[in-house]
NULO-523529 format. One record per residue (C-alpha): residue number from 1; residue in three letters; x, y, z. Coordinates in Angstrom, 1 decimal. Layout:
# residues N
<atom k="NUM" r="ala" px="X" py="Y" pz="Z"/>
...
END
This chain:
# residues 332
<atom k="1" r="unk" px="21.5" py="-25.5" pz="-15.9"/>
<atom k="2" r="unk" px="24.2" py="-25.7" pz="-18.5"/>
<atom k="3" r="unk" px="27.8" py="-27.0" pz="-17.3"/>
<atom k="4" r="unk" px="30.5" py="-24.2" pz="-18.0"/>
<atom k="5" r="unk" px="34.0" py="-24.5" pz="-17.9"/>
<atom k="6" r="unk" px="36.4" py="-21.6" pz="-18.9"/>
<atom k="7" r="unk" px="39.5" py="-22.3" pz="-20.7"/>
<atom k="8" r="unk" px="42.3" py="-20.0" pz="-20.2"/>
<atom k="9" r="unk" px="43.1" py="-17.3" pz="-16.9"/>
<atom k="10" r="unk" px="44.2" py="-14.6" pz="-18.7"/>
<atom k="11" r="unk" px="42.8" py="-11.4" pz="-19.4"/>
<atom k="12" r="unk" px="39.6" py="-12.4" pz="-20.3"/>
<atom k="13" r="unk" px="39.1" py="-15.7" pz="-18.4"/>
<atom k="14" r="unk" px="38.3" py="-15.2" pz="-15.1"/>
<atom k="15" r="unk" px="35.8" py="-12.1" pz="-16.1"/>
<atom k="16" r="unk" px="34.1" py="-15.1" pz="-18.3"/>
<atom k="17" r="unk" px="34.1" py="-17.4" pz="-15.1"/>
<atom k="18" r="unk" px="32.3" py="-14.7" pz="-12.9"/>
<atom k="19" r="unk" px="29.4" py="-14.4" pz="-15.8"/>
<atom k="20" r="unk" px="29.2" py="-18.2" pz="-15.3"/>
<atom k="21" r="unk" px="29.0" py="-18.0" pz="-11.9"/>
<atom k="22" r="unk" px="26.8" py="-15.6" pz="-11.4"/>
<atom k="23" r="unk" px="24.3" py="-16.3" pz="-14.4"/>
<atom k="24" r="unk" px="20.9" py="-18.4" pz="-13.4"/>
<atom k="25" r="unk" px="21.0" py="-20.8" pz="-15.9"/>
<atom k="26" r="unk" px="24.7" py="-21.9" pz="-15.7"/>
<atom k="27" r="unk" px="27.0" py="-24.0" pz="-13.5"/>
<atom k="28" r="unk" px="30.9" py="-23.1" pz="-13.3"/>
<atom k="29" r="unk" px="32.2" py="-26.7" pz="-13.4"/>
<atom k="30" r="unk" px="35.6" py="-26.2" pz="-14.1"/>
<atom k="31" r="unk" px="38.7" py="-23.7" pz="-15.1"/>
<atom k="32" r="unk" px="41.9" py="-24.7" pz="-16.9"/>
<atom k="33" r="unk" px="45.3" py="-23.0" pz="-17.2"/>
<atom k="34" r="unk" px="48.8" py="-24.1" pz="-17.7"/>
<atom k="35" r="unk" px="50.1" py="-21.5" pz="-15.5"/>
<atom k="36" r="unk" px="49.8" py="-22.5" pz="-11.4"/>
<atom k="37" r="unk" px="49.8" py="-19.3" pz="-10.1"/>
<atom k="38" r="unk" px="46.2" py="-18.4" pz="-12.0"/>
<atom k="39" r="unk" px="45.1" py="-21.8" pz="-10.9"/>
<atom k="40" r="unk" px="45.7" py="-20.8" pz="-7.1"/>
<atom k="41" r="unk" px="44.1" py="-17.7" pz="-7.9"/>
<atom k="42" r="unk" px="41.0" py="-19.1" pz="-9.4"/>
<atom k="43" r="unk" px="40.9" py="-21.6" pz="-6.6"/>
<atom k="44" r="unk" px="40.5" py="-18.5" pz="-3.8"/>
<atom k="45" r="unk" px="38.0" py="-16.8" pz="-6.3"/>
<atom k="46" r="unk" px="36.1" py="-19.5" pz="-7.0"/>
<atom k="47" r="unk" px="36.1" py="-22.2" pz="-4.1"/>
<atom k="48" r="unk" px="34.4" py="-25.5" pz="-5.2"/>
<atom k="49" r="unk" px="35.4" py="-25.4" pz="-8.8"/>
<atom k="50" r="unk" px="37.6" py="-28.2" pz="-10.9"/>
<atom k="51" r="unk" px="41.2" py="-26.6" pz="-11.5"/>
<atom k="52" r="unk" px="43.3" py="-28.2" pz="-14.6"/>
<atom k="53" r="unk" px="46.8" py="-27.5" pz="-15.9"/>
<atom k="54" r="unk" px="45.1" py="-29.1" pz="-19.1"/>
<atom k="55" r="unk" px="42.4" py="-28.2" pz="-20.7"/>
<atom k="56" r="unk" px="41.5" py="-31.7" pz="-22.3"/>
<atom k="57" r="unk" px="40.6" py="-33.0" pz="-18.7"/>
<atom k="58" r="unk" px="38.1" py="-30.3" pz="-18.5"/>
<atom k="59" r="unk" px="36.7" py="-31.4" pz="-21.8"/>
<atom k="60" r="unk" px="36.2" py="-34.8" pz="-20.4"/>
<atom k="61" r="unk" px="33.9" py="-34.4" pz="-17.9"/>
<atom k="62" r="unk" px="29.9" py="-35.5" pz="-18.8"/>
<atom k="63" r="unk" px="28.6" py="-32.5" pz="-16.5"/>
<atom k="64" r="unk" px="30.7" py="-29.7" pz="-19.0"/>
<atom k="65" r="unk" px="28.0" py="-29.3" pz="-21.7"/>
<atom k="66" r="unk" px="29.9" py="-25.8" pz="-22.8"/>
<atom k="67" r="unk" px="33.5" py="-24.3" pz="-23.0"/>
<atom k="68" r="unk" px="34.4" py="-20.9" pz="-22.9"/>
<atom k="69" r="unk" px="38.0" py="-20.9" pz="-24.6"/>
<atom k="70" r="unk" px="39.9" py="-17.9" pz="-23.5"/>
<atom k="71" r="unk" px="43.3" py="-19.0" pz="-24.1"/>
<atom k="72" r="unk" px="45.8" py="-17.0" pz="-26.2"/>
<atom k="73" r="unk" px="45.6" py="-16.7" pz="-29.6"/>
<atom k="74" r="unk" px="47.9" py="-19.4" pz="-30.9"/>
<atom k="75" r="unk" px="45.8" py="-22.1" pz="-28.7"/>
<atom k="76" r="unk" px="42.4" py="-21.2" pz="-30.3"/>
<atom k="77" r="unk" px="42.6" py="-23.5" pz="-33.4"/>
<atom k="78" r="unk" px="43.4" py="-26.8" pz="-31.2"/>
<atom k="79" r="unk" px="41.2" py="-25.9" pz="-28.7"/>
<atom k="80" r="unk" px="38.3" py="-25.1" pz="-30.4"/>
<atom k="81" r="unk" px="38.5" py="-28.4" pz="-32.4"/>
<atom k="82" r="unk" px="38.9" py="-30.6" pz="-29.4"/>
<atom k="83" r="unk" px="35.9" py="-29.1" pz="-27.7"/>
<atom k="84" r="unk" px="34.0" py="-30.1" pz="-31.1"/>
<atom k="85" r="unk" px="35.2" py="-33.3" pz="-31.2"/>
<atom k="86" r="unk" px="34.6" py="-34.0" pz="-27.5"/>
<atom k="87" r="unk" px="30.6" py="-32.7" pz="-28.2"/>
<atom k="88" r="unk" px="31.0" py="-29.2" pz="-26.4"/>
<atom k="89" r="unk" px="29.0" py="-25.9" pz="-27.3"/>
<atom k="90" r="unk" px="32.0" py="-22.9" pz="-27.5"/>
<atom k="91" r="unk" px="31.7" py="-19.5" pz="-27.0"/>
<atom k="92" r="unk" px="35.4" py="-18.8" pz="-28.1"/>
<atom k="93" r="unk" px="37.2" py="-15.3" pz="-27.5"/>
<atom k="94" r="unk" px="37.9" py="-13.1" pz="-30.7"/>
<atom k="95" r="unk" px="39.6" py="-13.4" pz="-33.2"/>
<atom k="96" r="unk" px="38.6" py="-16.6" pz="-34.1"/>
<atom k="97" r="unk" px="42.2" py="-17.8" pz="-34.8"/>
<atom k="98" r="unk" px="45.6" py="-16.6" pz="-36.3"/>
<atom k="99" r="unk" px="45.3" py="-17.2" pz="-40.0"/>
<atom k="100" r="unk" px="42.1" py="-18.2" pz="-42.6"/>
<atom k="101" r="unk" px="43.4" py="-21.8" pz="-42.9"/>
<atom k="102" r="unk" px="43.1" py="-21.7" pz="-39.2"/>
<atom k="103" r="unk" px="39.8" py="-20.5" pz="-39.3"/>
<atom k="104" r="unk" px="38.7" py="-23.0" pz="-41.8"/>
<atom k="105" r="unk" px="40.3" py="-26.1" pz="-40.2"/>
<atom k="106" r="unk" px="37.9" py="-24.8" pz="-37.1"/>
<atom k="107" r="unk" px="34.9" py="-24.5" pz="-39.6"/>
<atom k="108" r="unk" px="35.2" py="-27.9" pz="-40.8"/>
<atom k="109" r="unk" px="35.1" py="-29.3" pz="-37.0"/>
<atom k="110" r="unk" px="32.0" py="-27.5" pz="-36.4"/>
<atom k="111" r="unk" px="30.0" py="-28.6" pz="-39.7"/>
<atom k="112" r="unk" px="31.2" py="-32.7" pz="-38.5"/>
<atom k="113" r="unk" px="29.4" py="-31.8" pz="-34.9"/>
<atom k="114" r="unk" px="26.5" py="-30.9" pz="-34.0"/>
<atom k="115" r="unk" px="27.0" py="-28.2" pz="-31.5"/>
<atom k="116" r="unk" px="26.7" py="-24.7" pz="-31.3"/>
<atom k="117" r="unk" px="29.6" py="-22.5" pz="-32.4"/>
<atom k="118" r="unk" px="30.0" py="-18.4" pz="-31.1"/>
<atom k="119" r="unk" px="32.8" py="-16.3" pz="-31.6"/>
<atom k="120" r="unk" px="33.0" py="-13.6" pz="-28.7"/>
<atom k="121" r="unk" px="33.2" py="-10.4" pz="-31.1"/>
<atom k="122" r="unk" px="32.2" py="-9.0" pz="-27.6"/>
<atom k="123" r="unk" px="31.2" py="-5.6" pz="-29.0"/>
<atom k="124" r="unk" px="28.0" py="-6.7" pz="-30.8"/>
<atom k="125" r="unk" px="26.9" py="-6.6" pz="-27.4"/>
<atom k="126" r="unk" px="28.6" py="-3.2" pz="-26.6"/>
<atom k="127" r="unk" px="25.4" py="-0.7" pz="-25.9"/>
<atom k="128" r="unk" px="26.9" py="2.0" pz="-27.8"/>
<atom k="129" r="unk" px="27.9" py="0.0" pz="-30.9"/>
<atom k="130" r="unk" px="24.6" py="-1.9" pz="-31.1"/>
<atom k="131" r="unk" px="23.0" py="0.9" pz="-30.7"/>
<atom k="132" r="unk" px="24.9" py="2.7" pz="-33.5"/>
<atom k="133" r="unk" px="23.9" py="-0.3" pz="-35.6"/>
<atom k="134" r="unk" px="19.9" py="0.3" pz="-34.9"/>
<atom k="135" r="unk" px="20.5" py="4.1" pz="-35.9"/>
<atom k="136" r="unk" px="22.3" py="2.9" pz="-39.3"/>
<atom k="137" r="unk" px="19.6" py="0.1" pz="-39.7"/>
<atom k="138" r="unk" px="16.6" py="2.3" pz="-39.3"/>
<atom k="139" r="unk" px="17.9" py="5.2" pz="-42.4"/>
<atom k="140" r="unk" px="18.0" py="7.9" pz="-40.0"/>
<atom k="141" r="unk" px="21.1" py="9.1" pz="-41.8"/>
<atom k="142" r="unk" px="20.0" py="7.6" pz="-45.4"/>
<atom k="143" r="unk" px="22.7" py="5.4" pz="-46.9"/>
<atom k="144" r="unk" px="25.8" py="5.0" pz="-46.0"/>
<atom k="145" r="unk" px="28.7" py="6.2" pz="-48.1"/>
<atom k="146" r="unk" px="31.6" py="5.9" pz="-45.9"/>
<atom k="147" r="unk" px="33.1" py="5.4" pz="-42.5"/>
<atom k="148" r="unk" px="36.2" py="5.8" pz="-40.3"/>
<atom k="149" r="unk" px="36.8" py="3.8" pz="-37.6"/>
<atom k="150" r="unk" px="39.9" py="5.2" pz="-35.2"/>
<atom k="151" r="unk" px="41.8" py="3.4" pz="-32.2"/>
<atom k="152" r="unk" px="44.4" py="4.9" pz="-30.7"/>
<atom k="153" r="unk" px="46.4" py="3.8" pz="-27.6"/>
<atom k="154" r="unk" px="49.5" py="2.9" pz="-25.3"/>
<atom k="155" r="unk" px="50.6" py="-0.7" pz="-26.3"/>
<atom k="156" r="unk" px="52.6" py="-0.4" pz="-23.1"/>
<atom k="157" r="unk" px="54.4" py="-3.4" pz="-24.0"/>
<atom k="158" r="unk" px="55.9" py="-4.0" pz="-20.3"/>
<atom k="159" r="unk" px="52.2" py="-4.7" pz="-19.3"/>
<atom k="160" r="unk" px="51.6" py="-7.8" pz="-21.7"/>
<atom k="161" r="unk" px="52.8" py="-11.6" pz="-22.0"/>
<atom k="162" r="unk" px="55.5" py="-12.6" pz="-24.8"/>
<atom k="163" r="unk" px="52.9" py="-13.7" pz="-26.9"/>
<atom k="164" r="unk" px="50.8" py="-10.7" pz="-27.3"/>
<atom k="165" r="unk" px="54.3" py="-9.5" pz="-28.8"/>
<atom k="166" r="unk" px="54.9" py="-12.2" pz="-31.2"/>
<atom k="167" r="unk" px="52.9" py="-12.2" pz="-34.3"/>
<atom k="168" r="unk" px="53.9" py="-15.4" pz="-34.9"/>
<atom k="169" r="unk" px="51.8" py="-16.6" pz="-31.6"/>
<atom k="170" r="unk" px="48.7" py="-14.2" pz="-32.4"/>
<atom k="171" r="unk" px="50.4" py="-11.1" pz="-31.0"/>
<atom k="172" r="unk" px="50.2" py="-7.6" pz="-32.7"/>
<atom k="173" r="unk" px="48.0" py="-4.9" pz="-32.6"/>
<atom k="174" r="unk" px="45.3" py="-6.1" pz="-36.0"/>
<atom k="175" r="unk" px="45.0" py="-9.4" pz="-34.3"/>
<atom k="176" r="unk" px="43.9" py="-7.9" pz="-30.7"/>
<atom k="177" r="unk" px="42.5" py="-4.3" pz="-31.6"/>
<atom k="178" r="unk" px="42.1" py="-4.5" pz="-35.4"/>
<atom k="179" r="unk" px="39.6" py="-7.5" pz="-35.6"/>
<atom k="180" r="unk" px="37.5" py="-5.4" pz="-33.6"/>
<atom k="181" r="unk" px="36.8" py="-2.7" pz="-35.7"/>
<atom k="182" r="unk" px="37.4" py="-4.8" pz="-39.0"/>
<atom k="183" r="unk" px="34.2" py="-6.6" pz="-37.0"/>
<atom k="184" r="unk" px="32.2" py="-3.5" pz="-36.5"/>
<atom k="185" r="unk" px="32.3" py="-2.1" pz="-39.2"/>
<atom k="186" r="unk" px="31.5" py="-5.8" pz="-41.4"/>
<atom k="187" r="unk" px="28.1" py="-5.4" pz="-39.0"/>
<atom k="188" r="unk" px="27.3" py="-2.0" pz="-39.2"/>
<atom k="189" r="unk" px="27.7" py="-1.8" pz="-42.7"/>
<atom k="190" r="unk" px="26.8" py="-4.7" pz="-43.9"/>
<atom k="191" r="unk" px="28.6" py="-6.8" pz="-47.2"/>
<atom k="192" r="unk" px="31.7" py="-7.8" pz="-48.1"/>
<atom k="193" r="unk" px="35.0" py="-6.5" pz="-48.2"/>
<atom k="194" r="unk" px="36.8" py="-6.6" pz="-51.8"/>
<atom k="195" r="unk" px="39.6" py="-4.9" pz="-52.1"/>
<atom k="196" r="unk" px="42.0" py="-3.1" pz="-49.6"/>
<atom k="197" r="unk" px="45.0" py="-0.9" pz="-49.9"/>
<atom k="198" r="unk" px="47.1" py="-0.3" pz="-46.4"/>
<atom k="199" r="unk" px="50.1" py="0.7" pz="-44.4"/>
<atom k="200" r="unk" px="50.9" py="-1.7" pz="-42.0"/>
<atom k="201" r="unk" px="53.9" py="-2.1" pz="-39.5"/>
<atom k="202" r="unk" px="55.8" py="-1.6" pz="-36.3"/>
<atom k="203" r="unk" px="57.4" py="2.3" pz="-36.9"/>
<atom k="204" r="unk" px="56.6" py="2.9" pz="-32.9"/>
<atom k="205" r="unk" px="58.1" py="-0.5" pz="-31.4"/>
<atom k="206" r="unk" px="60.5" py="-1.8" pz="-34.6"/>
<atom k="207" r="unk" px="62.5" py="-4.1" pz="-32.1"/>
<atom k="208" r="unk" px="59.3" py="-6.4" pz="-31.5"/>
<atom k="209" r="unk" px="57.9" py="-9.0" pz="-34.2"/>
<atom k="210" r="unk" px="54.3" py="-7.6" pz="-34.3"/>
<atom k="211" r="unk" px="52.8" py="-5.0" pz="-35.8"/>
<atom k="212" r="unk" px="52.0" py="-1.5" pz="-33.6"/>
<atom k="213" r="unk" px="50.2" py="0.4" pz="-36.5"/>
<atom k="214" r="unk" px="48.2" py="0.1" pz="-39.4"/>
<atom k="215" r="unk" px="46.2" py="2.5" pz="-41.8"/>
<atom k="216" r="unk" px="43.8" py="0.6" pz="-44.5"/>
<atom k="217" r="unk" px="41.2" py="1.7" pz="-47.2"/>
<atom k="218" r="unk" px="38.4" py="-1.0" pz="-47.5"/>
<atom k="219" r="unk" px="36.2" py="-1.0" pz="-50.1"/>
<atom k="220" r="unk" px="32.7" py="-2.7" pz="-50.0"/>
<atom k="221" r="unk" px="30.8" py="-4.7" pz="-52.9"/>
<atom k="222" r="unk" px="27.8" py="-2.6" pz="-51.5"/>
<atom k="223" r="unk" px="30.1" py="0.5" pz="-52.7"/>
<atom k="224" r="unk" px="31.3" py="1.4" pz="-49.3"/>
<atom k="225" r="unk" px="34.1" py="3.0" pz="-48.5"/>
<atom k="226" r="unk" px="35.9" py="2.6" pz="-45.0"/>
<atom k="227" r="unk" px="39.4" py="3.0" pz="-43.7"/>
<atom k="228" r="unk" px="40.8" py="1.4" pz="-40.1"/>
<atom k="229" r="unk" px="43.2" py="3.8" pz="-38.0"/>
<atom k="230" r="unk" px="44.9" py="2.6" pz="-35.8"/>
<atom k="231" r="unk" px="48.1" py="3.0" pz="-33.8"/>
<atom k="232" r="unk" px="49.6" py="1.9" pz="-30.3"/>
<atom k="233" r="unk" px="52.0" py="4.5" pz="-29.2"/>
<atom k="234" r="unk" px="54.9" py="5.2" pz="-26.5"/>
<atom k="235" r="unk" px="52.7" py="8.7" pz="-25.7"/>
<atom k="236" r="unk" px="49.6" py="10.5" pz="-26.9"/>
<atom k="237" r="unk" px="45.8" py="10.6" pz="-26.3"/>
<atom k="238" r="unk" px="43.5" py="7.7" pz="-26.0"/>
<atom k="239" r="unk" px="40.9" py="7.8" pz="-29.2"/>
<atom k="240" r="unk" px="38.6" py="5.0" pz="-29.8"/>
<atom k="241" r="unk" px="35.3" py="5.4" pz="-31.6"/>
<atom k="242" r="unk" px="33.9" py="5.8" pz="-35.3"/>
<atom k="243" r="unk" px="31.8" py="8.1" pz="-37.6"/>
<atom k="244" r="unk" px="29.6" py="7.1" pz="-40.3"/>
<atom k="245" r="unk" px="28.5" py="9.5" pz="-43.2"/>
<atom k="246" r="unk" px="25.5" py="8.9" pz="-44.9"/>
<atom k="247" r="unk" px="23.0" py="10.8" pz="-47.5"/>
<atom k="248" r="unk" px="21.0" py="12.4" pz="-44.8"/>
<atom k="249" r="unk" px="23.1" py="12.9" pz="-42.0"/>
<atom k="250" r="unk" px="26.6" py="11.8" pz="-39.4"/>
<atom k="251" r="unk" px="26.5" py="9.2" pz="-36.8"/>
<atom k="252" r="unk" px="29.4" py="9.2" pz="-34.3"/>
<atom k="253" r="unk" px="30.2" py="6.9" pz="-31.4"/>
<atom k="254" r="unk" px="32.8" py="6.8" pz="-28.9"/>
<atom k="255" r="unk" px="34.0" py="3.9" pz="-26.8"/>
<atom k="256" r="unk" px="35.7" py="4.9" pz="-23.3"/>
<atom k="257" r="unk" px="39.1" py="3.7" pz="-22.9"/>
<atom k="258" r="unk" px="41.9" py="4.9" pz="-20.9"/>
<atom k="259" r="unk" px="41.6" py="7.9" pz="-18.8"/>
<atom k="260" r="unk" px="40.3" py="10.0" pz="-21.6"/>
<atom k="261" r="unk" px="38.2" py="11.1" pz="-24.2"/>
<atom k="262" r="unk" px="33.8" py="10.7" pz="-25.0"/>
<atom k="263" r="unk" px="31.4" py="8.2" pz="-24.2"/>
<atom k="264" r="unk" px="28.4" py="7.9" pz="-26.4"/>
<atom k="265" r="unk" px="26.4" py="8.1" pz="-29.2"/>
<atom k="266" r="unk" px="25.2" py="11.5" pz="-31.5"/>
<atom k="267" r="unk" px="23.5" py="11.6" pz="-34.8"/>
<atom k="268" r="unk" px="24.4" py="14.9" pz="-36.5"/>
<atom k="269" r="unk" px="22.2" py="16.8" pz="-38.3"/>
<atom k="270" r="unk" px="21.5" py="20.5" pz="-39.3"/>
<atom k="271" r="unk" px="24.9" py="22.0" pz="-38.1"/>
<atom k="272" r="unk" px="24.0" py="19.8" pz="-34.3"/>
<atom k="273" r="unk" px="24.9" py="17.4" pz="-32.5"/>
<atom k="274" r="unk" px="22.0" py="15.2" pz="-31.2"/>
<atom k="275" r="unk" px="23.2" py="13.0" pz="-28.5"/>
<atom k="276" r="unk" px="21.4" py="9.3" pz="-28.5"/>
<atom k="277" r="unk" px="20.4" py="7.7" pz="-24.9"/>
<atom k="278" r="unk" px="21.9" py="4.4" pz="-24.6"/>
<atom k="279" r="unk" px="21.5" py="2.0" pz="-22.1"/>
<atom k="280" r="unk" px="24.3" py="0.8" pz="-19.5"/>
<atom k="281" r="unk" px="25.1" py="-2.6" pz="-19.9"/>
<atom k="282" r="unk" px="27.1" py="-5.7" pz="-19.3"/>
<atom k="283" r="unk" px="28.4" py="-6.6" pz="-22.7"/>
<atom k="284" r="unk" px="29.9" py="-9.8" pz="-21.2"/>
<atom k="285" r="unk" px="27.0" py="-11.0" pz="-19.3"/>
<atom k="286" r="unk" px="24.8" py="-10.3" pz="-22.5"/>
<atom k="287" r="unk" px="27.1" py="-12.1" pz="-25.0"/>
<atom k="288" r="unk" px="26.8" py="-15.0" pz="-22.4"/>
<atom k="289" r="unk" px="23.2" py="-15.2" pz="-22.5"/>
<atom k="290" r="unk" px="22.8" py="-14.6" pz="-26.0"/>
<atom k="291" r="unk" px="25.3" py="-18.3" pz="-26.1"/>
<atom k="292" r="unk" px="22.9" py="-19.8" pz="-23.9"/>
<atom k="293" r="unk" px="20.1" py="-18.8" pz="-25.6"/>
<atom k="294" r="unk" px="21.5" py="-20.3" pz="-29.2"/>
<atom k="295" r="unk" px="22.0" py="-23.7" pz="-27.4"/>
<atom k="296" r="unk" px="18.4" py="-24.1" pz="-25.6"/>
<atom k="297" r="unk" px="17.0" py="-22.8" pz="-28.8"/>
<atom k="298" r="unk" px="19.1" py="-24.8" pz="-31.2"/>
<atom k="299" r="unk" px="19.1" py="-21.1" pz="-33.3"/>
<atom k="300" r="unk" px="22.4" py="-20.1" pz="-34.9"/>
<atom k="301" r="unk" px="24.2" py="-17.9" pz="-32.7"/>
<atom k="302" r="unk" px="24.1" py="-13.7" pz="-33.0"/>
<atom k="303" r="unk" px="28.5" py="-13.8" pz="-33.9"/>
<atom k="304" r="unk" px="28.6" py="-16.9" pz="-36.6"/>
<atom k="305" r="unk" px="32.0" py="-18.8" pz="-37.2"/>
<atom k="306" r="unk" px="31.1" py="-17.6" pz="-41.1"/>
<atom k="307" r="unk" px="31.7" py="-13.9" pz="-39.9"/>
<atom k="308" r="unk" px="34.8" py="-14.9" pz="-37.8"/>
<atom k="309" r="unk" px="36.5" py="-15.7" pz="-40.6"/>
<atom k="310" r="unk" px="35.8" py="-13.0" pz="-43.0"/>
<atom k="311" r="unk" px="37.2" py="-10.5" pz="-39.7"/>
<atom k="312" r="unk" px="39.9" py="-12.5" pz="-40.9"/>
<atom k="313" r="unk" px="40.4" py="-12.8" pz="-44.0"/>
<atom k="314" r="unk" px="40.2" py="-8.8" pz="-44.4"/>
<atom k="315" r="unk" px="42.7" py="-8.7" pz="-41.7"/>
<atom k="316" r="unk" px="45.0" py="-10.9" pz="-43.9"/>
<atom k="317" r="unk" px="44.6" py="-9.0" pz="-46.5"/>
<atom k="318" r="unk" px="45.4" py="-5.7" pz="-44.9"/>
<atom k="319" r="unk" px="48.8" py="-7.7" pz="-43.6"/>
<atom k="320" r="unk" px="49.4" py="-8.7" pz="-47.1"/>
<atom k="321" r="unk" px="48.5" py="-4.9" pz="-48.4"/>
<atom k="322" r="unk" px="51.3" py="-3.7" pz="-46.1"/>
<atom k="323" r="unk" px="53.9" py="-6.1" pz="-46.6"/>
<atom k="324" r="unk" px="53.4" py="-5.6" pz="-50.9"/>
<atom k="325" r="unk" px="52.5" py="-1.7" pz="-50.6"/>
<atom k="326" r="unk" px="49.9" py="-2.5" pz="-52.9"/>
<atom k="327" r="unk" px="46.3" py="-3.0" pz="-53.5"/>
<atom k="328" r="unk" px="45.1" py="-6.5" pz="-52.2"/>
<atom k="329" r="unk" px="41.8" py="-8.3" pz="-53.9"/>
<atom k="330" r="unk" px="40.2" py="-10.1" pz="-51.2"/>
<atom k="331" r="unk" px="40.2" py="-14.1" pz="-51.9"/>
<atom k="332" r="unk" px="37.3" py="-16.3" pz="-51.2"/>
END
């Protein structure tokens, strides 16, 4: 049994704590959170467990052996190199941090220790995306030329902390919705990222410091083309999903989100739509075992630290592409 203990109550947290507690081959040791009220929240959830209003005293403890670091964005790069330098395995919530010299400073930590390192790009482990990215694997649609990948939402601004409205702290929409599909499609298609030309911006919300929308061409050294929509708006209709093109065929996939809109996965072919069964589930149980699995194994993990930061360096580079209005090499 592997020692767990979750860092951060937010969002995410405490649906990371319940994996822990109810996997077989992990202990919930301890949670940490600055904020009280979560802490007396856990502590009726989850009767038993260590509370701290600082993390480091969780990473103290001989019986954690892991850390899942949930905290918000501007907390990752600190966090994640304590737990390194205390000996911890992470599993550490996407993105990996706020910036590539970020990302790198974490990178550096991990190569000095020798513990295993996951970034939670949660939907690797998403049925309908993985599956998509068997169906691209296997050439049912020949090769891919090009791909659109679409979210559109609320941002509903009166629902989230200060920070998640602050770019400065990690907020804005390509650091919370953007890394996800910059992520997918970096799996599903495979690659690197070279160039990109984008729009991106706060035209919905222009009274708070983070961007609301983005539109961005990427181009692939495979010869790829992609582009990222997204936009979080006062009012519309929920879309969330992508479609692939390739030499002998379509591929679509749509997320559920919201109140609205498809679930699943079709391959289209011959003027039809040919829906693909896909199994239901638990994207954050599986992430969690495919964690575990990396450390008893001593196998690198399925979400590397090396992809982590190329999520962000194209989302840098989309940031920089808006800001210039022009066409942004990508720098390794």
């Amino acid at each position: 049994m592997i020692g767990v203990a979750v860092l951060g109550l937010g969002r995410m947290g405490p649906a990371h704590a319940r994996t822990v507690r109810d996997s077989s081959r992990a202990s919930l040791i301890a949670l940490a959170d600055a904020d009280p009220a979560k802490l007396d929240r856990a502590a009726q959830e989850f009767p038993g467990c260590a509370l701290y209003r600082d993390y480091r005293e969780a990473l103290a403890r001989d019986d954690v052996q892991a850390v899942i670091i949930a905290l918000p964005h501007w907390l990752h790069e600190q966090a994640a190199i304590d737990a390194v330098q205390a000996g911890k395995h992470v599993l550490i919530e996407k993105p990996l941090a706020n910036s590539v010299e970020e990302c790198l400073r974490i990178a550096r930590a991990v190569t000095a220790h020798p513990v295993t390192f996951m970034v939670g790009h949660t939907q690797h482990f998403y049925p309908v995306v993985a599956a998509a990215k068997r169906v691209l694997d296997s050439g049912r649609i020949g090769r891919t030329i090009m791909a659109l990948d679409t979210w559109y939402k609320p941002l509903a601004p009166e629902s989230r902390p200060a920070w998640m409205l602050d770019r400065k702290l990690g907020g804005g929409m390509l650091l919370m919705d953007g890394v996800h599909m910059i992520d997918r499609l970096l799996w599903h298609l495979g690659g690197k990222v070279t160039a990109v030309k984008a729009m991106n911006g706060n035209p919905v919300y222009p009274e708070i410091p983070a961007d609301d929308t983005a539109m961005a061409f990427l181009q692939f050294d495979t010869g790829v083309v992609a582009t990222i929509s997204r936009i979080a708006y006062r009012t519309g209709v929920v879309q969330y999903g992508a479609d692939y093109f390739g030499t002998n065929g379509q591929l679509k996939f749509r997320l559920p989100y919201g109140r609205h809109g498809e679930h699943g996965l079709w391959i289209g072919q011959n003027e039809t739509w040919e829906e693909v069964p896909v199994p239901d589930r638990n994207s954050v149980a599986d992430q969690f075992d495919a964690f575990l699995d990396s450390i008893e194994r001593g196998t690198e993990p399925p979400v590397t630290i090396e992809h982590a930061v190329e999520v962000i360096r194209v989302m840098e580079a989309i940031e920089r592409s808006g800001a210039t209005g022009r066409e942004v090499l990508v720098e390794r």
